[in-house]
PDBQT receptor file of N, H, CA, C and O in Angstrom, charges set to zero:
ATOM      1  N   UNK A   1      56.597  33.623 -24.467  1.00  0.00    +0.000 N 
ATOM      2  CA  UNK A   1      57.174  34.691 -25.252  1.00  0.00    +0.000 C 
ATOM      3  C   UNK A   1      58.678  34.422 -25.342  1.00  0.00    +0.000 C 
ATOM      4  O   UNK A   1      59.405  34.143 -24.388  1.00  0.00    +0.000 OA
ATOM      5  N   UNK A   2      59.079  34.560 -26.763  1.00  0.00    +0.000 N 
ATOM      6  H   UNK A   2      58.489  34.787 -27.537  1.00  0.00    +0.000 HD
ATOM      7  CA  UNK A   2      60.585  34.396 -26.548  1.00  0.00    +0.000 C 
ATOM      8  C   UNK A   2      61.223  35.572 -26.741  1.00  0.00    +0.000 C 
ATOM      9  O   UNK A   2      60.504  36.545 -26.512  1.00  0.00    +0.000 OA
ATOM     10  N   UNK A   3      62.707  35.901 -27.200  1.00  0.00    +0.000 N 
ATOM     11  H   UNK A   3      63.291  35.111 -27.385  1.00  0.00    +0.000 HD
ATOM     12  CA  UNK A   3      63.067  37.212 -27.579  1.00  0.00    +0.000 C 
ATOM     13  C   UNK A   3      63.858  36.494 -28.624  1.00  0.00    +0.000 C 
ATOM     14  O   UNK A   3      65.022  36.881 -28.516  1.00  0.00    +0.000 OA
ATOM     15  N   UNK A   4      63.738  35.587 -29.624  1.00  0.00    +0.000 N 
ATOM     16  H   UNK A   4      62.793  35.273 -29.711  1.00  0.00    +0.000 HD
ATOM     17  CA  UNK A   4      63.761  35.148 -31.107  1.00  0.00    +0.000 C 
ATOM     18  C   UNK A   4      62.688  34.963 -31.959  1.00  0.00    +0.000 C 
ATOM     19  O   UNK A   4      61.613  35.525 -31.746  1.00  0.00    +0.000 OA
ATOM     20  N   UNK A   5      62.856  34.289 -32.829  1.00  0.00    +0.000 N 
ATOM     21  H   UNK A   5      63.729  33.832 -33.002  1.00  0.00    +0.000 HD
ATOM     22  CA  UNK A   5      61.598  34.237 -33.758  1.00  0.00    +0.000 C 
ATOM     23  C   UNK A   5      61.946  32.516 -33.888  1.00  0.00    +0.000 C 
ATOM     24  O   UNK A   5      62.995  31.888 -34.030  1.00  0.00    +0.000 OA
ATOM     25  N   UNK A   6      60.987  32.253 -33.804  1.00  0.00    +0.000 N 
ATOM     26  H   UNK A   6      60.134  32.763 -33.688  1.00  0.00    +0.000 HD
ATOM     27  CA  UNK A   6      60.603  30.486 -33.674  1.00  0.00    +0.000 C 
ATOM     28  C   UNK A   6      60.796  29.888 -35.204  1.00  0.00    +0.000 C 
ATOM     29  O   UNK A   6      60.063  30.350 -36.078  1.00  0.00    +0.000 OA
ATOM     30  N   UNK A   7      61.737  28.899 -35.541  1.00  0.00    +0.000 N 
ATOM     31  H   UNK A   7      62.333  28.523 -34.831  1.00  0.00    +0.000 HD
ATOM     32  CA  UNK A   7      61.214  28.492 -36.368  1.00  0.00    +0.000 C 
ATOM     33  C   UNK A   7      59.989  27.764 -36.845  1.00  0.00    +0.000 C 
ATOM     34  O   UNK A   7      59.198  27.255 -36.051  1.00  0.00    +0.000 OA
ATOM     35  N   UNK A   8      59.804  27.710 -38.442  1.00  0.00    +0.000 N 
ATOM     36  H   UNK A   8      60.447  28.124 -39.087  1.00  0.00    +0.000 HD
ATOM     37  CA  UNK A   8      57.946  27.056 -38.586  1.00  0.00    +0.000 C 
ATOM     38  C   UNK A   8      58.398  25.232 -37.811  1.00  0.00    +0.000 C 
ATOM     39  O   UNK A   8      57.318  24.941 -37.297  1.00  0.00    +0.000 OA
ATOM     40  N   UNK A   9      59.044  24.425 -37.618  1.00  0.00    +0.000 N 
ATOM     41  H   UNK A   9      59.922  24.661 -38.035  1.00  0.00    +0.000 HD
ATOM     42  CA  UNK A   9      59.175  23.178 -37.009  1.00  0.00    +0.000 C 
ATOM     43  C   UNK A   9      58.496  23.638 -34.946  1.00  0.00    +0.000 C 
ATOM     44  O   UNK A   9      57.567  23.105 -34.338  1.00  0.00    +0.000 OA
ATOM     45  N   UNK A  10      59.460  24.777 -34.462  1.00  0.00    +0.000 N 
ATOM     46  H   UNK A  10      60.214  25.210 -34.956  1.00  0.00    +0.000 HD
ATOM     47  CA  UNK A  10      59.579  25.075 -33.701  1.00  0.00    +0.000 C 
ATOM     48  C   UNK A  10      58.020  25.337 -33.498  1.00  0.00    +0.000 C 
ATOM     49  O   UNK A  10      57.445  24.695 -32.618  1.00  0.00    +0.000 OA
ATOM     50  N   UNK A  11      57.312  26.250 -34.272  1.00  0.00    +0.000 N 
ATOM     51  H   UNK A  11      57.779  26.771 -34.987  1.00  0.00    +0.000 HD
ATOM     52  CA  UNK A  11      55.923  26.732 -34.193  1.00  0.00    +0.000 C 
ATOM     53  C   UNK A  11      54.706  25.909 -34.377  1.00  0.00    +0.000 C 
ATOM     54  O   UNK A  11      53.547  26.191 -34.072  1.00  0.00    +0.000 OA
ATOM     55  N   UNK A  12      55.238  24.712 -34.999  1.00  0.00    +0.000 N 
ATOM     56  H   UNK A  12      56.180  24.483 -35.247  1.00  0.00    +0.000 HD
ATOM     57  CA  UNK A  12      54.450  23.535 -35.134  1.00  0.00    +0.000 C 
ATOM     58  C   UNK A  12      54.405  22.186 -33.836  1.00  0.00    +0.000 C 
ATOM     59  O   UNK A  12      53.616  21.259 -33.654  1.00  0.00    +0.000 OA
ATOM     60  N   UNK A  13      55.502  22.578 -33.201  1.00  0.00    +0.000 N 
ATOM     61  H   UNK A  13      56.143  23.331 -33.349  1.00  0.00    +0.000 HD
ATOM     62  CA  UNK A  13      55.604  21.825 -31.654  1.00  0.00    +0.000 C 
ATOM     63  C   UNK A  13      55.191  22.284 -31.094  1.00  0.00    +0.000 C 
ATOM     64  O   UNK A  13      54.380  21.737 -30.346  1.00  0.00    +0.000 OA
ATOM     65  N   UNK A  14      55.439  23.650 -31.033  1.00  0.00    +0.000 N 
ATOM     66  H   UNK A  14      56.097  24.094 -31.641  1.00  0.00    +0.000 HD
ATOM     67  CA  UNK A  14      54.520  24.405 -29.799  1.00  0.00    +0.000 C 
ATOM     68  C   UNK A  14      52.392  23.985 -29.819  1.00  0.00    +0.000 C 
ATOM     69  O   UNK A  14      51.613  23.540 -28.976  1.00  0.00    +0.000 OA
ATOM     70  N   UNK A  15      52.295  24.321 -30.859  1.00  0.00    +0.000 N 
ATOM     71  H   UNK A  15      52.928  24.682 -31.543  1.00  0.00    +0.000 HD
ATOM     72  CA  UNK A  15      50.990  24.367 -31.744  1.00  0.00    +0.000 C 
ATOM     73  C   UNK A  15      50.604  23.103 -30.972  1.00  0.00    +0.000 C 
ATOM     74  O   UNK A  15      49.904  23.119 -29.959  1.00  0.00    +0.000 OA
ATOM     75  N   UNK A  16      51.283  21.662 -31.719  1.00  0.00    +0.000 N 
ATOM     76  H   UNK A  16      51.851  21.649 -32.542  1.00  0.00    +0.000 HD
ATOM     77  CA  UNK A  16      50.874  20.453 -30.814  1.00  0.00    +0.000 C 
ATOM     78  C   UNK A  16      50.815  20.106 -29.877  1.00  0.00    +0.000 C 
ATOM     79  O   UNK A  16      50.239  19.050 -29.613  1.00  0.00    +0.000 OA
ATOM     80  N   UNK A  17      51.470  20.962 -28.867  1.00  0.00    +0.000 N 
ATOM     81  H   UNK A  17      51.938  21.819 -29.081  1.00  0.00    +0.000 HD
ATOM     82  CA  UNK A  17      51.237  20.960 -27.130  1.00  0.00    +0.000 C 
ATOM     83  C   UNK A  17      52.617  20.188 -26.443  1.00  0.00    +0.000 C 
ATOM     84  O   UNK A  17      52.614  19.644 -25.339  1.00  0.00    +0.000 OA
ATOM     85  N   UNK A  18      53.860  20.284 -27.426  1.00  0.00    +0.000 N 
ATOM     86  H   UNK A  18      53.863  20.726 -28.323  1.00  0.00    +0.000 HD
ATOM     87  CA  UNK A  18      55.358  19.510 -27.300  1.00  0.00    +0.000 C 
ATOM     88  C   UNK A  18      55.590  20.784 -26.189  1.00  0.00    +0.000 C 
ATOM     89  O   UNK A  18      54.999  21.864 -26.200  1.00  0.00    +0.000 OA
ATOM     90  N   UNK A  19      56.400  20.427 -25.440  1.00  0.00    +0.000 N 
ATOM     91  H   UNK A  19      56.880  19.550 -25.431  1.00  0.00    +0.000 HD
ATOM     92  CA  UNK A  19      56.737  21.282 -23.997  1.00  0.00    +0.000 C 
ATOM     93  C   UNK A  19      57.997  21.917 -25.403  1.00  0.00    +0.000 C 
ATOM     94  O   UNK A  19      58.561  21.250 -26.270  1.00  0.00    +0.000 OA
ATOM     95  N   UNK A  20      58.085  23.673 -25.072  1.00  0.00    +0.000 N 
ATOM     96  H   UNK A  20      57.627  24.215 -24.368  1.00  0.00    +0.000 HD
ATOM     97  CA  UNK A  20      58.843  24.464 -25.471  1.00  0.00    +0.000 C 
ATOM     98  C   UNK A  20      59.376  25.556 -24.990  1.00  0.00    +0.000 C 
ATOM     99  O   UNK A  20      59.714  26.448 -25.768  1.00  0.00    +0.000 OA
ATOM    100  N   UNK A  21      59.573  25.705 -23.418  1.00  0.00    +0.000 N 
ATOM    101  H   UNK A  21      59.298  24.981 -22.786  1.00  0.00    +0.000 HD
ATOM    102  CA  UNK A  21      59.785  26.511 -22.652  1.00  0.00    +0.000 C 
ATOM    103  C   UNK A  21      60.637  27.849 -22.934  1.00  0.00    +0.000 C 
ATOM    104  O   UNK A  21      61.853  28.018 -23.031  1.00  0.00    +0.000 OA
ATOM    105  N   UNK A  22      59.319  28.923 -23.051  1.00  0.00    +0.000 N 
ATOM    106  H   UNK A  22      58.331  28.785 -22.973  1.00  0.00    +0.000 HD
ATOM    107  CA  UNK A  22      59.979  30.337 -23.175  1.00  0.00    +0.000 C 
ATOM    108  C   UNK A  22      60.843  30.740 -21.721  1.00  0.00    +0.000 C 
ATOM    109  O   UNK A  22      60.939  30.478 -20.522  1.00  0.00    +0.000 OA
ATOM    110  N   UNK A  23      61.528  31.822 -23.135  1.00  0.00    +0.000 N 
ATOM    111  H   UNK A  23      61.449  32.035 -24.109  1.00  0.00    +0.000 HD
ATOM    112  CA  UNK A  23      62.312  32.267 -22.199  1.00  0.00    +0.000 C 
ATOM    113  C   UNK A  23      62.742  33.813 -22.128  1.00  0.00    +0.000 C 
ATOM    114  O   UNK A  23      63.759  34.467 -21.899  1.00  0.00    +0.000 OA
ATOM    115  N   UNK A  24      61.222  34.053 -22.496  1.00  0.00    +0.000 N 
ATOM    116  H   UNK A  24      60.396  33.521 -22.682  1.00  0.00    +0.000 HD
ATOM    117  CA  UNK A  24      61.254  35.789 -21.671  1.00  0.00    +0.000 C 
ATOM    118  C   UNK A  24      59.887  35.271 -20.592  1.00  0.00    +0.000 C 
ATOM    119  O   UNK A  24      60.143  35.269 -19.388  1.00  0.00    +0.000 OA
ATOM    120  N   UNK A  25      58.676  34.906 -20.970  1.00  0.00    +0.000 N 
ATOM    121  H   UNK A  25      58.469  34.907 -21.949  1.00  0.00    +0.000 HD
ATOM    122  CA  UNK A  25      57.329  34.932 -20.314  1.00  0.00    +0.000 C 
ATOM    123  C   UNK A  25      56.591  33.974 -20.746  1.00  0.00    +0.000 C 
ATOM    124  O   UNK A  25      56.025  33.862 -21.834  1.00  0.00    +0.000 OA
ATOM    125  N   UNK A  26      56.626  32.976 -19.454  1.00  0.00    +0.000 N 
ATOM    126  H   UNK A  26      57.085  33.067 -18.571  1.00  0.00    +0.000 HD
ATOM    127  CA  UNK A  26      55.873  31.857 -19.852  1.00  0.00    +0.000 C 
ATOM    128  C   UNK A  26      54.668  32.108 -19.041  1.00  0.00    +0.000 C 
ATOM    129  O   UNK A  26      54.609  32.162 -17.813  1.00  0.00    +0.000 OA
ATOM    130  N   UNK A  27      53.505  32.285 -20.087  1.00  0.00    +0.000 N 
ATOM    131  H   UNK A  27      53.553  32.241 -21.085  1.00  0.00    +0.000 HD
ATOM    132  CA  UNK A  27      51.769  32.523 -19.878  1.00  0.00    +0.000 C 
ATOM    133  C   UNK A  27      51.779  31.108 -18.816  1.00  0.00    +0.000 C 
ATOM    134  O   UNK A  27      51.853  31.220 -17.592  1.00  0.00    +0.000 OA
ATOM    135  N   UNK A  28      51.729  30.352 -19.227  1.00  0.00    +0.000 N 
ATOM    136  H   UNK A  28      51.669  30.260 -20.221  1.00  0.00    +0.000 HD
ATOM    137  CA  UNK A  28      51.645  29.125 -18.461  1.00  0.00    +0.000 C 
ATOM    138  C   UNK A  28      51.716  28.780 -16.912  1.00  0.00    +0.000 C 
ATOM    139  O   UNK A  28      50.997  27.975 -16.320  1.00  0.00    +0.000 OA
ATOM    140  N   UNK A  29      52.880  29.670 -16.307  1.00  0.00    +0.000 N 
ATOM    141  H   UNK A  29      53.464  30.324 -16.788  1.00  0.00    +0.000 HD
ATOM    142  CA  UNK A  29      53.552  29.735 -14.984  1.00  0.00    +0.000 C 
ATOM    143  C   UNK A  29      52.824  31.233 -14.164  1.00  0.00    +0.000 C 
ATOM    144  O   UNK A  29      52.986  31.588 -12.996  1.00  0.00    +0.000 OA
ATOM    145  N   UNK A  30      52.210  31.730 -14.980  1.00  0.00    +0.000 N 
ATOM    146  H   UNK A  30      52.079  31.441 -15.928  1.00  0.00    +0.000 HD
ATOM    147  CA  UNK A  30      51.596  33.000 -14.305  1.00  0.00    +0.000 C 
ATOM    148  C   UNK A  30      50.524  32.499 -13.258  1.00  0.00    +0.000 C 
ATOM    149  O   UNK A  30      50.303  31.294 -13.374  1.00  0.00    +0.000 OA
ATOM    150  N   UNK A  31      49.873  33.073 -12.357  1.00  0.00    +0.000 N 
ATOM    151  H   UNK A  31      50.053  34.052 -12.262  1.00  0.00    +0.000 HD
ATOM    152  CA  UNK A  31      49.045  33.414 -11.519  1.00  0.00    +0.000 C 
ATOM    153  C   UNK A  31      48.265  34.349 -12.125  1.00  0.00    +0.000 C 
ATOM    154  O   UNK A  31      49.025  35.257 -12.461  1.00  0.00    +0.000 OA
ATOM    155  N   UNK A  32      46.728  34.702 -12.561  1.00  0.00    +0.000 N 
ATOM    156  H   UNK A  32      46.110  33.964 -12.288  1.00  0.00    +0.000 HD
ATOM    157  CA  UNK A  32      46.301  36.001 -13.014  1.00  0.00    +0.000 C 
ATOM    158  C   UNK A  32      45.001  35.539 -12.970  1.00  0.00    +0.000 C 
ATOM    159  O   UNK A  32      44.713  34.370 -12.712  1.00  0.00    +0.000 OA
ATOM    160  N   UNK A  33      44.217  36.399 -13.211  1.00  0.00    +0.000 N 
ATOM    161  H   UNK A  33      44.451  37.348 -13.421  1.00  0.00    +0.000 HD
ATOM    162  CA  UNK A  33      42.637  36.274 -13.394  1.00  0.00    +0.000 C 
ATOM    163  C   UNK A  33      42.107  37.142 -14.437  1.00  0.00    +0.000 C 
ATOM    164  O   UNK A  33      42.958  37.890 -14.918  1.00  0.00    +0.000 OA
ATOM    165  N   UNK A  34      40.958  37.242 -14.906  1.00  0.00    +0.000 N 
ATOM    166  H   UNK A  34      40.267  36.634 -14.515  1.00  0.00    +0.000 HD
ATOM    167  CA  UNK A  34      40.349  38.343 -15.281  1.00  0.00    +0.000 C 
ATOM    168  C   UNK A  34      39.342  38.769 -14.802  1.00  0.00    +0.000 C 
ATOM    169  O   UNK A  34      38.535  38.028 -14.240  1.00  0.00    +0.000 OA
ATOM    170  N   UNK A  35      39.189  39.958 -14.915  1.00  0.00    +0.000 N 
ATOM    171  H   UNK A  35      39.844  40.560 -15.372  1.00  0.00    +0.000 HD
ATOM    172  CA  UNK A  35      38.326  40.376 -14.759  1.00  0.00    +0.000 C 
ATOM    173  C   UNK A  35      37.777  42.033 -15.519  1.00  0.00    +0.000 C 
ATOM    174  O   UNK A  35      38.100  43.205 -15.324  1.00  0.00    +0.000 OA
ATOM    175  N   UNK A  36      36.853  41.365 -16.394  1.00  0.00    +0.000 N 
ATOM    176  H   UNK A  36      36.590  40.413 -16.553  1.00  0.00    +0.000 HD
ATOM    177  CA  UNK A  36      36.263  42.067 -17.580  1.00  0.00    +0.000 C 
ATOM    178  C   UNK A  36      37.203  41.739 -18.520  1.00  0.00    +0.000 C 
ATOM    179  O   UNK A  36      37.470  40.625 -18.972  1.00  0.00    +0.000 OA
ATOM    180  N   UNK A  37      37.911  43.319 -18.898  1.00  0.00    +0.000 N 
ATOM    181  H   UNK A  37      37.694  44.224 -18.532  1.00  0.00    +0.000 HD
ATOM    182  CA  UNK A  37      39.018  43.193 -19.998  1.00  0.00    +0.000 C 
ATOM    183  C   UNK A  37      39.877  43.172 -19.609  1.00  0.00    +0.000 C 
ATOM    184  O   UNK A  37      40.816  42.856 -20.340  1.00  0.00    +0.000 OA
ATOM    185  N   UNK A  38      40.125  43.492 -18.209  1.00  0.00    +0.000 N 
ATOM    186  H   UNK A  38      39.362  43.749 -17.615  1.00  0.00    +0.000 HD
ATOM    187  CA  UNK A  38      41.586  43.569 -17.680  1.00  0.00    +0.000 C 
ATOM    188  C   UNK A  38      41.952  42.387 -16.946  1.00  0.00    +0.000 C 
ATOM    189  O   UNK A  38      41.092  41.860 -16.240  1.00  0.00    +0.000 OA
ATOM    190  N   UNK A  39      43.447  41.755 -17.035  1.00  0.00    +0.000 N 
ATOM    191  H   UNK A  39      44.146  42.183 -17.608  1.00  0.00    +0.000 HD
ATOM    192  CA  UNK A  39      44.056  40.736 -16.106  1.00  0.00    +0.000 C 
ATOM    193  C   UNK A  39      45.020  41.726 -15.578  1.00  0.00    +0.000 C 
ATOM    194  O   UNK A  39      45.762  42.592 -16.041  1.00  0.00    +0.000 OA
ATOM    195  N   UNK A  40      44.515  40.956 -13.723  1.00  0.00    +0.000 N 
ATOM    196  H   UNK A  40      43.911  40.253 -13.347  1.00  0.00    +0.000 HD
ATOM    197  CA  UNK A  40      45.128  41.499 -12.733  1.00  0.00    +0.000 C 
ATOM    198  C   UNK A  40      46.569  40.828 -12.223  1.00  0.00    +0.000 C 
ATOM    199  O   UNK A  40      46.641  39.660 -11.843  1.00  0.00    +0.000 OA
ATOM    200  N   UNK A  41      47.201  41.336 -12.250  1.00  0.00    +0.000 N 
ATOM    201  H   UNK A  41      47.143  42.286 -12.558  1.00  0.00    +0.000 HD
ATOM    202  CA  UNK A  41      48.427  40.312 -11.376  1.00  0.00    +0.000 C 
ATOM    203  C   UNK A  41      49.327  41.192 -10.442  1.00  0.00    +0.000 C 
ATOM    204  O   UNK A  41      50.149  41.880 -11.047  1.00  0.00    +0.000 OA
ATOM    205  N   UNK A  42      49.321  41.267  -9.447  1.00  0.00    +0.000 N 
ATOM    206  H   UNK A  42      48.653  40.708  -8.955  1.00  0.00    +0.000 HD
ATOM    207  CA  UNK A  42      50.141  42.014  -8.125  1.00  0.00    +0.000 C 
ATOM    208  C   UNK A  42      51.473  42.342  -8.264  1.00  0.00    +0.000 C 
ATOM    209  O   UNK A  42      51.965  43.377  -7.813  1.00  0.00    +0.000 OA
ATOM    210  N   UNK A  43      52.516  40.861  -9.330  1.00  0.00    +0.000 N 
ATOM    211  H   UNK A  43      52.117  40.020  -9.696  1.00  0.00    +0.000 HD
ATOM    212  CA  UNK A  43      53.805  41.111  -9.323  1.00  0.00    +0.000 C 
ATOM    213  C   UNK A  43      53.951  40.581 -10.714  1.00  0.00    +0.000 C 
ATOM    214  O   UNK A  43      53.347  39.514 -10.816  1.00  0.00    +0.000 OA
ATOM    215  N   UNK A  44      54.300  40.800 -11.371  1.00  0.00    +0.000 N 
ATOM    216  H   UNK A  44      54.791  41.667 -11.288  1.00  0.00    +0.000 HD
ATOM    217  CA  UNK A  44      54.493  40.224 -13.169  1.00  0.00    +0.000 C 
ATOM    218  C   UNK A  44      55.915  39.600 -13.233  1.00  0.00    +0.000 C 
ATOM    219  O   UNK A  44      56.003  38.418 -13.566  1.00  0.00    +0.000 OA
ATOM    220  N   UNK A  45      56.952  40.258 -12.960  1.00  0.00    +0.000 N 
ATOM    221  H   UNK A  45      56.880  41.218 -12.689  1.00  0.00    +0.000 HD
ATOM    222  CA  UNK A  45      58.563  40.220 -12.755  1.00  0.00    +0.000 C 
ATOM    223  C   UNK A  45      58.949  39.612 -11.572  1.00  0.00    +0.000 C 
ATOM    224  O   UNK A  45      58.675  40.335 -10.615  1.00  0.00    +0.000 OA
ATOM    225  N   UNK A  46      59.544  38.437 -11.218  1.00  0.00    +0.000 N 
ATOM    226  H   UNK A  46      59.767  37.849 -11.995  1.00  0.00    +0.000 HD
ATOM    227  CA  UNK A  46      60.321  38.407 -10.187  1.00  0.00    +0.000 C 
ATOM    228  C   UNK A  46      61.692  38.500 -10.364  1.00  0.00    +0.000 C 
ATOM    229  O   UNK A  46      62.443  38.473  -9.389  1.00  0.00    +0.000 OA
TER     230      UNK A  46
């Protein structure tokens, strides 16, 4: 997740799997599971 708007080059690297490291919330670096509909995670923010 960023807190800009990506350009379409930018959105097309990401897309291809080019490392683009967010910088509000990177899904990637989380710890979480699911279970059902809900994902659990203990601490979201450090």
């Amino acid at each position: 997740m960023w807190d800009f708007v990506l350009s379409p080059v930018e959105i097309n690297s990401v897309y291809n799997g080019k490392a683009f490291s967010a910088n509000v919330l990177n899904w990637q670096e989380l710890s979480y599971e699911a279970q059902g509909e809900v994902f659990v995670k203990t601490q979201l923010w450090t």
